[in-house]
C-alpha positions as CSV (number, residue, x, y, z in Angstrom):
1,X,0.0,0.0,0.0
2,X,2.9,2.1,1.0
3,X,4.4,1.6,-2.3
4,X,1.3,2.3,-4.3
5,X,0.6,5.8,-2.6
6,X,4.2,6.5,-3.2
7,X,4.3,5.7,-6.6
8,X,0.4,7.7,-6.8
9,X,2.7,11.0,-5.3
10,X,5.5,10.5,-7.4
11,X,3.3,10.4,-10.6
12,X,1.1,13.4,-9.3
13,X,4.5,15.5,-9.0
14,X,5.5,14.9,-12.3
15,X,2.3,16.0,-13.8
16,X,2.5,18.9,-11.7
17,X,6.0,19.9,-12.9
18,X,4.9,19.4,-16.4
19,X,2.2,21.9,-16.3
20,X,4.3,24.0,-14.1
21,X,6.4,24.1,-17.4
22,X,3.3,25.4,-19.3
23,X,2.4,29.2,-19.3
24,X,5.0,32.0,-20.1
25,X,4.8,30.7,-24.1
26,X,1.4,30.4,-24.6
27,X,0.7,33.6,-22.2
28,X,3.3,35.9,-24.2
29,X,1.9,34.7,-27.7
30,X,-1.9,34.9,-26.8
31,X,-1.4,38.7,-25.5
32,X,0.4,39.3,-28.8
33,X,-3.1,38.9,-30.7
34,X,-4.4,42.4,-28.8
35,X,-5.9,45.3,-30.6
36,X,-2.6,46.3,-32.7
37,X,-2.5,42.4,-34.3
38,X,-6.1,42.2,-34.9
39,X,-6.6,45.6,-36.6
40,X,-3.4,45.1,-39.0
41,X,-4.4,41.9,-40.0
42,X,-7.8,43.0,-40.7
43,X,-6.7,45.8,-42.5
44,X,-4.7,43.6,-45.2
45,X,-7.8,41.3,-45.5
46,X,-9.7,44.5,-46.2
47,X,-7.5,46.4,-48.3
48,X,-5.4,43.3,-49.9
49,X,-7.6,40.2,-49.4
50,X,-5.7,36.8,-49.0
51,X,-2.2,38.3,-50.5
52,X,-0.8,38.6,-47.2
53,X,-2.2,35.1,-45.5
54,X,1.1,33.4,-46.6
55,X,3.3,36.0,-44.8
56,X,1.2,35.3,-41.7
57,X,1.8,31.4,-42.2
58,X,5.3,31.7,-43.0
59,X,6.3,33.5,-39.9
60,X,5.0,30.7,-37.3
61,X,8.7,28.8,-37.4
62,X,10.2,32.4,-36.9
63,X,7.9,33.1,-34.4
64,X,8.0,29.8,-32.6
65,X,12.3,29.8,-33.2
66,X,12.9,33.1,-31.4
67,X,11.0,32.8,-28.5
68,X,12.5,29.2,-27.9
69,X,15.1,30.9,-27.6
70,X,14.3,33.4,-25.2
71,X,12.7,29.8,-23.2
72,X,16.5,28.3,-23.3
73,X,18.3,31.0,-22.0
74,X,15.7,31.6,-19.5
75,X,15.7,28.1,-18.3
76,X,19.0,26.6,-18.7
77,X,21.0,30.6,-17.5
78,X,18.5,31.5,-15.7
79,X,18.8,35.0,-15.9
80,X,16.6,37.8,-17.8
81,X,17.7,38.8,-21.5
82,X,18.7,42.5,-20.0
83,X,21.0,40.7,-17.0
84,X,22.6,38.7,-19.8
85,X,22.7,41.7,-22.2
86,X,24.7,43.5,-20.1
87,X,26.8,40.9,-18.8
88,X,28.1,39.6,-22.1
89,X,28.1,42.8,-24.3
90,X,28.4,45.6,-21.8
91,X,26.0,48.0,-20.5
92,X,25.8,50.2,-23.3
93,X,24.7,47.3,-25.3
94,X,21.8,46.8,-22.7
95,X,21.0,50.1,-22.6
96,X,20.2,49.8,-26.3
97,X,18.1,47.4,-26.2
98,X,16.2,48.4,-23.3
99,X,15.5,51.9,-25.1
100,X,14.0,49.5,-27.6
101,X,11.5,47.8,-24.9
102,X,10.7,50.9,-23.7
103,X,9.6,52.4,-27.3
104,X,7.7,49.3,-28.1
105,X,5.8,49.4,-24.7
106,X,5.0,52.5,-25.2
107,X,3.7,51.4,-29.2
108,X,2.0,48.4,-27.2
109,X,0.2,51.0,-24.8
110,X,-0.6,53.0,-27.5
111,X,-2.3,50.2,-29.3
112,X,-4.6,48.9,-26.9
113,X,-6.2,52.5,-25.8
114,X,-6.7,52.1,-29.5
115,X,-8.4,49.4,-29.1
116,X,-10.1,50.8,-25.9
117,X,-11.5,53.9,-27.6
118,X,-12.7,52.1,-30.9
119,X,-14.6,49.4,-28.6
120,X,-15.9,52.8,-26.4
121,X,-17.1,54.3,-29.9
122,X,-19.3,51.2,-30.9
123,X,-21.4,51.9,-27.7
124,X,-21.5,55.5,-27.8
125,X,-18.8,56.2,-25.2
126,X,-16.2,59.3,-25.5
127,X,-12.7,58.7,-26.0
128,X,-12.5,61.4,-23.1
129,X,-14.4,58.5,-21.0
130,X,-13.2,55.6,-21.9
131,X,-9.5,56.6,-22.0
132,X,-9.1,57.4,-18.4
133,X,-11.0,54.6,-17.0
134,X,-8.6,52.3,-19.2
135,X,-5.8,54.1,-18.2
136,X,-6.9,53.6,-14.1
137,X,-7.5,50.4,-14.5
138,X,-3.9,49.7,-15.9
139,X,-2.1,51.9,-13.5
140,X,-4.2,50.1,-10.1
141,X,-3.3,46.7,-11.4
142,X,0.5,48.2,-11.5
143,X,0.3,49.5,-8.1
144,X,-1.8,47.1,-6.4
145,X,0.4,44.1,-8.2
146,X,-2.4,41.5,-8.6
147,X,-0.8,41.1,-12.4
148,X,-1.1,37.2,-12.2
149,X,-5.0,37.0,-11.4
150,X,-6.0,40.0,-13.7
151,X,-3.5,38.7,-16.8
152,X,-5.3,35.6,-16.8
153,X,-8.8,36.9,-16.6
154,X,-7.8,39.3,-19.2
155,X,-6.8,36.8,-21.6
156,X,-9.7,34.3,-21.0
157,X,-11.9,37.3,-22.0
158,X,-9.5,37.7,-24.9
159,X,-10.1,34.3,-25.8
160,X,-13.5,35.4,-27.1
161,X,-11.1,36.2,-30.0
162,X,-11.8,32.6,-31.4
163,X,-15.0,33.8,-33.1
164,X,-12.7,34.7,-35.9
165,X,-11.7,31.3,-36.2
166,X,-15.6,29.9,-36.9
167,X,-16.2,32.9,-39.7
168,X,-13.1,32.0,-41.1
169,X,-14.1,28.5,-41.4
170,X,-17.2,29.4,-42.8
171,X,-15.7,31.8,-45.4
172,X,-14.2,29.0,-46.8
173,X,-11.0,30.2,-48.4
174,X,-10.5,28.0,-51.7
175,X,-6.9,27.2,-51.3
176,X,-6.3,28.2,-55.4
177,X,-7.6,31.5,-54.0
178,X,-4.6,32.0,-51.7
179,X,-2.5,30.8,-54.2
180,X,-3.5,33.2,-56.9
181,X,-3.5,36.3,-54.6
182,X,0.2,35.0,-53.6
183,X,1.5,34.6,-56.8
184,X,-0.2,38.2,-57.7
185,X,1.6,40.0,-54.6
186,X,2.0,43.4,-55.8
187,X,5.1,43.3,-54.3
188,X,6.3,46.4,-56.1
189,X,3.8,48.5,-54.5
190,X,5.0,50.4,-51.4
191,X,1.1,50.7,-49.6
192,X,1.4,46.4,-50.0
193,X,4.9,46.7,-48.4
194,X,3.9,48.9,-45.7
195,X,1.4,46.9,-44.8
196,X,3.8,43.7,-44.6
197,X,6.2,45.3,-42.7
198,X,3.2,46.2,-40.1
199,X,2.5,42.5,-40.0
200,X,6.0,41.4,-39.2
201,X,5.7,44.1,-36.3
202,X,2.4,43.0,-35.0
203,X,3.9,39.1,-34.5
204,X,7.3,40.0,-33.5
205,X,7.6,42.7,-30.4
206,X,10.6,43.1,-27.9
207,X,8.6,43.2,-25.0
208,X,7.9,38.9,-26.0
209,X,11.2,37.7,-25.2
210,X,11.8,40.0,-22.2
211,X,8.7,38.8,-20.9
212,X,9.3,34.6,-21.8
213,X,13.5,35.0,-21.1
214,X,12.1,36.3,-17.3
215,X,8.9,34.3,-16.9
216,X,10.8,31.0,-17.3
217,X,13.8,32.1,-15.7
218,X,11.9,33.5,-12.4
219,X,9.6,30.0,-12.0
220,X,12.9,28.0,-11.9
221,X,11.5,25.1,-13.8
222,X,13.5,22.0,-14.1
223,X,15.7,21.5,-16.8
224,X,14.5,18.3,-17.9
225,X,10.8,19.5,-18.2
226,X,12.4,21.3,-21.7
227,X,10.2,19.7,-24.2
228,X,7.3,21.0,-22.0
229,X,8.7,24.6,-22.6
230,X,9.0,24.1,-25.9
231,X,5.6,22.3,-26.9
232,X,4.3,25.6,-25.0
233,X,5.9,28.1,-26.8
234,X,5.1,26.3,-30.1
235,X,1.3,25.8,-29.4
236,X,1.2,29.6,-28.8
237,X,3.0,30.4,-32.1
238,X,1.0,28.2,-33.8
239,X,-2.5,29.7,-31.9
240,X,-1.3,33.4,-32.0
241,X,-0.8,33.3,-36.0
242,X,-4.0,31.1,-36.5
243,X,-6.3,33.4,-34.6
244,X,-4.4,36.2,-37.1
245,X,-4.7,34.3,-40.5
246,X,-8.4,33.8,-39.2
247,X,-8.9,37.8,-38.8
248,X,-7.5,38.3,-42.0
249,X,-9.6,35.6,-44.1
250,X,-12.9,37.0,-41.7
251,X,-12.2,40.5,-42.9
252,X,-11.4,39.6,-46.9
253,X,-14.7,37.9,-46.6
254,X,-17.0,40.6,-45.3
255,X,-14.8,44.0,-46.2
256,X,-12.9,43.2,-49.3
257,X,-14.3,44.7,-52.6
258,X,-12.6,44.8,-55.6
259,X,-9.3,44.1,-57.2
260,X,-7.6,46.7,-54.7
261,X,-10.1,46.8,-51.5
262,X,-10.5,49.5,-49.2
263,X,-8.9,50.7,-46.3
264,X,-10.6,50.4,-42.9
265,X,-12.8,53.2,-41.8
266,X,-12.6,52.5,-37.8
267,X,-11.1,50.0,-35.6
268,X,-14.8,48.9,-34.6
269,X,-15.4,48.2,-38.2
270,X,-13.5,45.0,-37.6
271,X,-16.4,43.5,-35.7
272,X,-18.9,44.2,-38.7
273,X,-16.5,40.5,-39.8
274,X,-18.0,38.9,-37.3
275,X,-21.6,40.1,-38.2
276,X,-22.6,37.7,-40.4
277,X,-22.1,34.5,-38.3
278,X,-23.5,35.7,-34.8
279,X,-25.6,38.6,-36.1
280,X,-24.8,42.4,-35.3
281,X,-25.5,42.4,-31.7
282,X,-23.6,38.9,-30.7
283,X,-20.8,39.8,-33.1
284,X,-20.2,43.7,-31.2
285,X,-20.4,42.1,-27.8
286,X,-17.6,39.5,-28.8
287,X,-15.3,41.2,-30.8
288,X,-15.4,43.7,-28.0
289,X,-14.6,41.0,-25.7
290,X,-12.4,39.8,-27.3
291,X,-10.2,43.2,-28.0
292,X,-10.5,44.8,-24.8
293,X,-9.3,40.9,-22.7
294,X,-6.6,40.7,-25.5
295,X,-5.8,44.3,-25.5
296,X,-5.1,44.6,-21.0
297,X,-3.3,41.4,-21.3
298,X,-0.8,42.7,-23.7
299,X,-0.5,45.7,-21.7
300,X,0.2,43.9,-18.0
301,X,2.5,41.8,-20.1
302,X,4.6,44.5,-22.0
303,X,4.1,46.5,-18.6
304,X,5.7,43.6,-16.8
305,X,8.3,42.7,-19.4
306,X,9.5,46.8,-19.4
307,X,9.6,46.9,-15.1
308,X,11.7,43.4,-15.4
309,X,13.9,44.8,-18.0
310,X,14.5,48.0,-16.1
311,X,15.3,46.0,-12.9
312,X,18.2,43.6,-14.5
313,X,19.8,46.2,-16.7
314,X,20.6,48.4,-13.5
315,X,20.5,45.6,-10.9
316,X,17.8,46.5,-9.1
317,X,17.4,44.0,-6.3
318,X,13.9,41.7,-6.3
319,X,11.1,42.5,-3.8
320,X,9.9,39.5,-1.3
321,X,6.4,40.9,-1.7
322,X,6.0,40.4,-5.3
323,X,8.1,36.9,-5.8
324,X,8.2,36.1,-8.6
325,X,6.5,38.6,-10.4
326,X,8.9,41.4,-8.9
327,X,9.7,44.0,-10.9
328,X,10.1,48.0,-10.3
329,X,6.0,48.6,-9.7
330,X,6.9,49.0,-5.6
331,X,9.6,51.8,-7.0
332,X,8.0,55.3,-6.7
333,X,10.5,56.5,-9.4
334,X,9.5,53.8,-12.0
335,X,5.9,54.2,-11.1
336,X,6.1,57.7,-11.7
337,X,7.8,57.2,-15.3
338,X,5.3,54.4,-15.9
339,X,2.4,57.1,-15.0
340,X,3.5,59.5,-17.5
341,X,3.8,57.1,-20.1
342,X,0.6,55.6,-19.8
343,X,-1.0,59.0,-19.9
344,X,1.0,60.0,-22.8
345,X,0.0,56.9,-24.3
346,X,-3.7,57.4,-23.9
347,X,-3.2,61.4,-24.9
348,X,-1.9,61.0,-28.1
349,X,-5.0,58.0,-28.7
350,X,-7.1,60.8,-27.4
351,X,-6.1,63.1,-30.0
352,X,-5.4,61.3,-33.1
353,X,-8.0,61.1,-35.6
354,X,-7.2,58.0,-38.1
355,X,-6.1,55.3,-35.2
356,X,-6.5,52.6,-37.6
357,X,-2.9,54.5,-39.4
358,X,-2.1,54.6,-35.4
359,X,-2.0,51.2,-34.7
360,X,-0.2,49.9,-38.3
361,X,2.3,52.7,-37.6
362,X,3.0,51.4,-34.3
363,X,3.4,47.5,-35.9
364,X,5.8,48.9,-38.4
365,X,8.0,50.5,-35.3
366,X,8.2,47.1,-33.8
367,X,9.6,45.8,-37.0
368,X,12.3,48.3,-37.3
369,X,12.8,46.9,-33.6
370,X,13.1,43.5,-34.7
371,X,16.9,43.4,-35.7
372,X,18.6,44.8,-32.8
373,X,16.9,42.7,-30.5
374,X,16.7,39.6,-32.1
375,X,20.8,40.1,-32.8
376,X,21.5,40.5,-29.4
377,X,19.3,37.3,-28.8
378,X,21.0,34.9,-31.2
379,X,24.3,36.0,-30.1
380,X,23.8,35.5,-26.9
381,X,22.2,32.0,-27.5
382,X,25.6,31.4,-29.7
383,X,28.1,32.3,-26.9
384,X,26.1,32.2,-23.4
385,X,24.8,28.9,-23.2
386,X,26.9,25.3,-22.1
387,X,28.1,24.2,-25.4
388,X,25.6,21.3,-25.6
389,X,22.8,23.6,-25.4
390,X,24.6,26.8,-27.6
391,X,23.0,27.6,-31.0
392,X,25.0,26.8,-33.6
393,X,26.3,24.4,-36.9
394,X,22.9,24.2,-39.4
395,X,21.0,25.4,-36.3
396,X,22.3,28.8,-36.5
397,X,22.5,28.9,-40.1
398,X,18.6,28.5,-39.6
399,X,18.5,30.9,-37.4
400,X,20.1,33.4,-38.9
401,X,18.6,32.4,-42.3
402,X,15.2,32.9,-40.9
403,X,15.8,36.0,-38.9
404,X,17.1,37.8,-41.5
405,X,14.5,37.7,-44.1
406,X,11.7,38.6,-41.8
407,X,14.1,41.8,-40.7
408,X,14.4,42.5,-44.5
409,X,10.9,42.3,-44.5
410,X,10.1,44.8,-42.2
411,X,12.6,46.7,-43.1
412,X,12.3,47.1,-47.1
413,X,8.7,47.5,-46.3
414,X,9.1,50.3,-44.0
415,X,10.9,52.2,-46.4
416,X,9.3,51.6,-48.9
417,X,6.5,53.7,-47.9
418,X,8.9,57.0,-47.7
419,X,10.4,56.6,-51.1
């Protein structure tokens, strides 16, 4: 009997540790389908039909490469990508790439009071109202530091984001479609480029492998629970760019017309996608569900991933309080910075007029991001790491092979649009 209830324990731990393992990959690639992914994609179903479905695809073994990356270091260094940053390459190097964090936050802010005041819009509510409340909301959560409990209410409300995946079944995309509209890319047109290079910006963000480097790092899972790690952060690449080829086909389907389509109108346009599978009503309630979960999630997240960042680049000691989701929120000093920015954030959405341009602007930053960051990344997965676990041979070559074409996306595309 003794043997049998031991043995009972001793399988109960394991499957504890395996789900332990679960989380900070699936987490960081779910908040990444917030207001800024969701309008973007919708946008190029809208204005270019399926022409830039592939692109979406394609990116889901860069996706799923880079931030098993960011999982490896975290797990087998076990230290945050700003710690190892500055410990390998020097602390102007950090310092670098922090700046970068800290202007894609701020994009990532931006975004979701987009979100907030096009959701506040389809019910009649002000910007001047909805704004503020949005912006309380964040800064509480941030000073109270119950990130854990309202992350992962936010995101099951952001789940309500799978509605796009039943339209887009229903559309039924003939695969000779999406073929066609491939092969008829108008590649040399710098509104098409644009518009990839926001794409490439709303799946690829710096505050994702600050945030998964950190999360895996701080919940000291085992090293052999690995493959657990990684079948988590590949289930969320593969979720994350499925919900976004499904917003894309959803919006070709209801908001195409024509052999160039349109541009959106308003963010809340979007949920007119959703319209003809759960009716008006139904479809309003759950795309604005399903934005405003996605959209707070993605801002605790980035939030989190900026006050981590902060904390290892300048070796700011770890509250007991917080475990392990200490960052800099107890700091009057950050909070104060963090204040500003998240009224700046929810200023300039106040103001703007077009914040459908807002938010693909903001993806086409990110993308300009994407090199620095994702350097420093491989290089330190090349040099940091035991040299069983280092990335390199045909693994790097991948890497690198990979990395560097989605950078020349964004790139190319974003300046394309100035020349």
């Amino acid at each position: 009997m003794d043997s049998e209830a031991g043995g009972a324990a001793a399988k109960r731990k394991t499957i504890f540790h395996h789900l332990a393992a679960w989380g900070p990959g699936l987490l960081v690639m779910l908040a990444d389908t917030d207001a800024g992914n969701v309008v973007t994609a919708a946008q190029a179903g809208a204005r270019w039909n399926f022409r830039l479905l592939p692109l979406i695809l394609a990116l889901i073994p860069a996706l799923y490469l880079v931030q098993e990356l960011a999982a490896r270091l975290g797990l087998f260094a076990g230290q945050g990508f700003g710690e190892m940053v500055r410990a390998r390459f020097g602390r102007k190097a950090a310092l670098l790439a922090l700046a970068g964090l800290a202007l894609a936050t701020f994009g990532t802010l931006v975004t979701e009071f987009t979100g907030v005041a096009g959701v506040g819009e389809l019910y009649g509510l002000p910007r001047d109202v909805s704004l503020p409340l949005a912006a309380f909301a964040l800064l509480a959560v941030a000073a109270t530091g119950s990130y854990r409990k309202v992350e992962q209410g936010a995101l099951s409300v952001g789940l309500f984001e799978c509605a796009f995946l039943i339209v887009a079944w229903k559309a039924r995309p003939h695969p000779m479609a999406v073929v066609h509209d491939f092969f008829h890319a108008p590649i040399g047109d710098p509104d098409f480029l644009f518009l990839a290079a926001a794409i490439v910006g709303s799946v690829f963000n710096p505050w994702m492998i600050y945030y998964q480097q950190a999360a895996t790092a701080r919940r000291k899972i085992a090293p052999e629970e690995f493959n657990s790690v990684r079948a988590d952060t590949a289930l969320g690449a593969i979720l994350t760019q499925a919900l976004t080829g499904a917003v894309l086909v959803a919006a070709a389907a209801a908001l195409y017309t024509g052999d160039r389509g349109r541009s959106l109108a308003s963010i809340g346009e979007v949920g007119e996608a959703l319209t003809g599978a759960l009716g008006r009503d139904n479809a309003l309630l759950v795309y604005s569900l399903g934005v405003l979960g996605a959209s707070f999630a993605a801002a605790i997240v980035a939030s989190l991933a900026l006050s981590w960042g902060v904390a290892e680049v300048f070796s700011v000691p770890n509250k007991e309080s917080h475990g392990a989701e200490a960052g800099l929120f107890d700091s009057r000093r950050f909070m104060a910075l963090y204040t500003v920015s998240v009224g700046a954030a929810a200023a300039l959405v106040g103001f703007a007029h077009d914040l459908v341009w807002v938010n693909i602007a903001t993806q086409v930053a990110n993308a300009l991001l994407f090199p620095l960051i994702v350097g420093l990344l491989i290089a330190l997965a090349a040099k940091a790491l035991a040299p069983p676990l280092r990335l390199r041979g045909p693994r790097l070559a991948i890497m690198i092979f990979f990395t560097a074409s989605v950078a020349a996306i964004g790139v190319v595309g974003a300046v394309a649009a100035f020349l």
